[in-house]
C-alpha positions in Angstrom: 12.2 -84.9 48.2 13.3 -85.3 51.6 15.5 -88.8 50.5 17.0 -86.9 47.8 19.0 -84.5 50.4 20.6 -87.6 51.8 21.6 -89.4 48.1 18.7 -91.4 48.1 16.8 -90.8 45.1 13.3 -92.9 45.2 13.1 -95.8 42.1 11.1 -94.9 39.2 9.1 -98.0 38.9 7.8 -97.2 35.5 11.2 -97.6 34.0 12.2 -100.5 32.2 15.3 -101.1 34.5 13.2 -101.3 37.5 13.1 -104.8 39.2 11.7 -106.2 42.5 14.9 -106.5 43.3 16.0 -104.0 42.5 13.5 -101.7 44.8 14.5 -104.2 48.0 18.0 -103.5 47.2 16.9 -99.6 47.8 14.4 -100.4 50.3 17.5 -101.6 52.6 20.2 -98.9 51.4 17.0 -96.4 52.8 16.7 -98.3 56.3 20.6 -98.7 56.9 21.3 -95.4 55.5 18.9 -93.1 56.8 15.9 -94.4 58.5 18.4 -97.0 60.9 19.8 -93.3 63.0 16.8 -91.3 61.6 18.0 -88.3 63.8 21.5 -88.4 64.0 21.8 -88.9 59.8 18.9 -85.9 59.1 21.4 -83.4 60.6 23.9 -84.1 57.8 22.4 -83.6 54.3 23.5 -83.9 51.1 25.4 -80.1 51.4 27.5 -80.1 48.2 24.7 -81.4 46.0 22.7 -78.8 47.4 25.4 -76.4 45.8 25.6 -78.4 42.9 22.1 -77.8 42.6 22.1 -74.0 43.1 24.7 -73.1 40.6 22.8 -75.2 38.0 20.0 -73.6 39.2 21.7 -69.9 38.2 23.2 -71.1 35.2 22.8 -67.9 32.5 21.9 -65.6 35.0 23.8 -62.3 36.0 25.9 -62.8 39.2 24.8 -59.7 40.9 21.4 -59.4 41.9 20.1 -62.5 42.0 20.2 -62.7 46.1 16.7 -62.2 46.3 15.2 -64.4 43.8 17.5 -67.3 44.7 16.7 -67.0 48.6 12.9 -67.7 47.8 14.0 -70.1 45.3 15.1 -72.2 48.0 12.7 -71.4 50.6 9.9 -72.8 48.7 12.0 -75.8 47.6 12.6 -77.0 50.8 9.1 -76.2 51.9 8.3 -79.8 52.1 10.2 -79.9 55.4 8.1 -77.8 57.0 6.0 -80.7 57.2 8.1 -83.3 58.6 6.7 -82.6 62.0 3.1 -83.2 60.9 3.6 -86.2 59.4 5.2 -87.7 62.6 2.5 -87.1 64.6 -0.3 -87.9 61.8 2.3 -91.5 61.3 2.2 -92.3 65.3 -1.3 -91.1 65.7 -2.1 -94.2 63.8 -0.1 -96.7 65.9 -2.7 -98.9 67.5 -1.9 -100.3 71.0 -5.2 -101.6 71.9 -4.0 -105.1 71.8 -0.4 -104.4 72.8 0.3 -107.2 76.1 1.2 -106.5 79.7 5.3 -107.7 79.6 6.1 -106.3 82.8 3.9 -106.7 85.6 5.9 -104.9 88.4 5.6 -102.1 86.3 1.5 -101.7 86.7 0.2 -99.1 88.5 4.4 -97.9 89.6 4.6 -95.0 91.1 8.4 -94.0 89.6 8.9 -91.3 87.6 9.0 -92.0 83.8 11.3 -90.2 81.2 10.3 -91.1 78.1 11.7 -91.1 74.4 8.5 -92.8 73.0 5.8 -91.2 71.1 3.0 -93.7 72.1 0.8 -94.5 75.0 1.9 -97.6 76.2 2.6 -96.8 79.6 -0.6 -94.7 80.3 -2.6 -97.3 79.2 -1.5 -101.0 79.2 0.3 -99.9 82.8 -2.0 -97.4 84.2 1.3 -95.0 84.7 0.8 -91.3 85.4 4.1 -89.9 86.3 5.6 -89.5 82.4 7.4 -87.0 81.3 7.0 -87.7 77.1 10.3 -85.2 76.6 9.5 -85.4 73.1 5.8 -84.9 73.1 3.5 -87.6 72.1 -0.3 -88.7 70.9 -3.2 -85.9 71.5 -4.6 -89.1 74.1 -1.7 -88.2 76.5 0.8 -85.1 75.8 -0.5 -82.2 74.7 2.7 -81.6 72.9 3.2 -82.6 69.1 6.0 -85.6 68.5 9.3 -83.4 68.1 11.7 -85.0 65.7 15.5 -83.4 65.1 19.6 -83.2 65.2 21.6 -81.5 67.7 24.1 -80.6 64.7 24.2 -76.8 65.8 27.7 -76.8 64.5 26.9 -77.3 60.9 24.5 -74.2 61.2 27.1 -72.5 62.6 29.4 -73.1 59.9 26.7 -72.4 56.7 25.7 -69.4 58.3 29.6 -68.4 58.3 30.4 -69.6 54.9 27.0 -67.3 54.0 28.3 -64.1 55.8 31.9 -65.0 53.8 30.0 -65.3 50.2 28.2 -61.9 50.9 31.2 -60.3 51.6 33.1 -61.5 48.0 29.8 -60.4 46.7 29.0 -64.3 45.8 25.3 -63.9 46.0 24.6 -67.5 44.7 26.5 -69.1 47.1 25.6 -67.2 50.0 22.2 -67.8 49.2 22.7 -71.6 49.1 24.7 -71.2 52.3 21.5 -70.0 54.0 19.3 -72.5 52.9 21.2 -74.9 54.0 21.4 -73.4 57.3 17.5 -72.3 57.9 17.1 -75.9 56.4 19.4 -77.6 59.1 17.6 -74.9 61.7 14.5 -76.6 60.9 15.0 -79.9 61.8 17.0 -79.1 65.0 15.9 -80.3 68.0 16.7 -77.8 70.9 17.1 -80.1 73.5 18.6 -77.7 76.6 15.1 -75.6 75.6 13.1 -78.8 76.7 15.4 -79.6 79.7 14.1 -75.8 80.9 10.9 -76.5 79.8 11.0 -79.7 82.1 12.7 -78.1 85.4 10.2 -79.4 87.8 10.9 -82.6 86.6 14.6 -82.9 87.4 13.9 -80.9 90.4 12.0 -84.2 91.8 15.0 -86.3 90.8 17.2 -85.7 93.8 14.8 -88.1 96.0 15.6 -91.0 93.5 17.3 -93.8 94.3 17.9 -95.9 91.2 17.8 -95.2 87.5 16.7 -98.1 85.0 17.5 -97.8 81.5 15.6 -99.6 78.8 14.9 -99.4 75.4 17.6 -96.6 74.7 21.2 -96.6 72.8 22.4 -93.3 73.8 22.6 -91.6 70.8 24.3 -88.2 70.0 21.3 -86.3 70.1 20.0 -87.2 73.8 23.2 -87.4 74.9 22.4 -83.8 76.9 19.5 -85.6 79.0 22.0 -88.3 80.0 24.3 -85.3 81.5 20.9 -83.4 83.2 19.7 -86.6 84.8 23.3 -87.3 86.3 23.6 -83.7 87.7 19.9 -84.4 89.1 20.4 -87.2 91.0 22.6 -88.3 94.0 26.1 -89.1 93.3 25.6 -92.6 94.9 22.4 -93.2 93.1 22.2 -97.2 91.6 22.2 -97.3 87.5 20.4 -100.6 86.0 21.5 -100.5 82.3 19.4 -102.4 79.5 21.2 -103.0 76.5 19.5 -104.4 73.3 22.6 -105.3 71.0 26.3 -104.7 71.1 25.9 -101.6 69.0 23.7 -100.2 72.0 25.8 -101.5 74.5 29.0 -100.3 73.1 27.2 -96.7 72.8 26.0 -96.8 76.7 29.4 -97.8 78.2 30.9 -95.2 76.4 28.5 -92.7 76.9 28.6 -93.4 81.0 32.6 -94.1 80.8 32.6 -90.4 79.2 30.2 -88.9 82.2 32.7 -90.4 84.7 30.1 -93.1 85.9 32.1 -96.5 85.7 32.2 -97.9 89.5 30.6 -101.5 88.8 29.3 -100.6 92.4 26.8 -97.7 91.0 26.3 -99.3 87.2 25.9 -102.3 85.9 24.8 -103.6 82.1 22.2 -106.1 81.7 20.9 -107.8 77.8 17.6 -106.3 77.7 15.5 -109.9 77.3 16.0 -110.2 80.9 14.1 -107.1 81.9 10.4 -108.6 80.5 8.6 -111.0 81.9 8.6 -113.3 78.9 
């Protein structure tokens, strides 16, 4: 259900069209279009087929009066998403790092502070780290915060709630309702990340006694984009940036990201291919 809102409709394997190839054709549609910038692409659903799908939904029915019916229409359609969060954490709950190997042995026992995009326990564990800040929450074993998944596309809210508030007024009740799904459905999945940056205060309070950043393992993408700008406000203007990049996708996004944030003296930054940061 949650593929179909992003015009990816799952194969029907029991019809007689259906091919292996055919479902590893779709298998790599899915990972390019959707699962390849999970959080950047969930922000932007399938909008218009969600109205083609409410006024086919309302076909035959009186136009007034239907406001009602067709907003718990919707809420119980996209009840599924509701979910989304639970199956993150049940997904990286299962991720066993047991066996995962040591590939950076200065980092053992490291006393720097850790901000940290991933969900697992890596660094607790196979590094003995304890200053980590999971920003996103992580495994029961080590956050006591559930993995938080989302957009920052607050403009597209914005805009269905507007196009909503414009339907009501013209007395379109089954587009405004349709407007508001699409809105409390967007709201959903939106991942407040200035809320977590308050949450977090003491932590960017300790930054200022830093005196060099290392980057690894992240691509900059839209939706972090505000941590970038909190970390740089937190630290000393002269502080040393040590930037991992893992592709040129990744390090086309970090230069521009820094360029954008006024951070381009090749005295305070440099970029470095990421194979060189491990050990092996």
């Amino acid at each position: 259900m949650f593929e179909n809102l992003y015009n990816i409709q799952p194969l029907d394997d029991t019809e007689p069209w259906y091919t292996k190839e055919a479902q590893e054709r779709w298998n790599k549609a899915v990972n390019h279009n959707l699962w390849s910038e999970f959080e950047k692409i969930m922000g932007n659903p399938n909008s218009t087929g969600m109205l083609e799908q409410s006024i086919s939904a309302t076909e035959g029915m009186p136009t007034m009066g239907i406001r009602y019916h067709m907003d718990l229409y919707w809420k119980e359609e996209f009840r599924f998403i509701d979910r989304l969060q639970n199956y993150v954490k049940e997904w990286i709950e299962s991720v066993d790092t047991d066996n995962v190997p040591c590939r950076k042995k200065s980092l053992i026992n490291s006393t720097d502070f850790f901000f940290n995009f991933n969900y697992t326990d890596i660094l607790e564990k196979i590094y003995n780290i304890e200053n980590v800040l999971h920003i996103h929450g992580g495994v029961t074993s080590i956050c006591n915060i559930s993995p938080i998944m989302g957009h920052c596309n607050i403009q597209d809210i914005q805009k269905h709630r507007q196009w909503a508030k414009e339907a009501d007024a013209e007395f379109a009740e089954s587009e405004a309702s349709i407007q508001d799904a699409v809105a409390n459905y967007l709201e959903s999945i939106h991942k407040d990340t200035r809320e977590q940056i308050i949450l977090n205060q003491n932590f960017f309070d300790k930054l200022k006694i830093v005196k060099s950043v290392v980057i690894i393992g992240w691509s900059a993408g839209d939706v972090d984009i505000t941590y970038l700008q909190k970390i740089i406000k937190s630290v000393n203007p002269d502080v040393h940036w040590t930037v991992y990049w893992y592709d040129d996708a990744a390090y086309n996004s970090l230069t521009k990201a820094f360029q954008k944030e006024g951070i381009i003296d090749k005295d305070i930054i440099e970029y470095i291919q990421s194979d060189v940061f491990w050990d092996d």
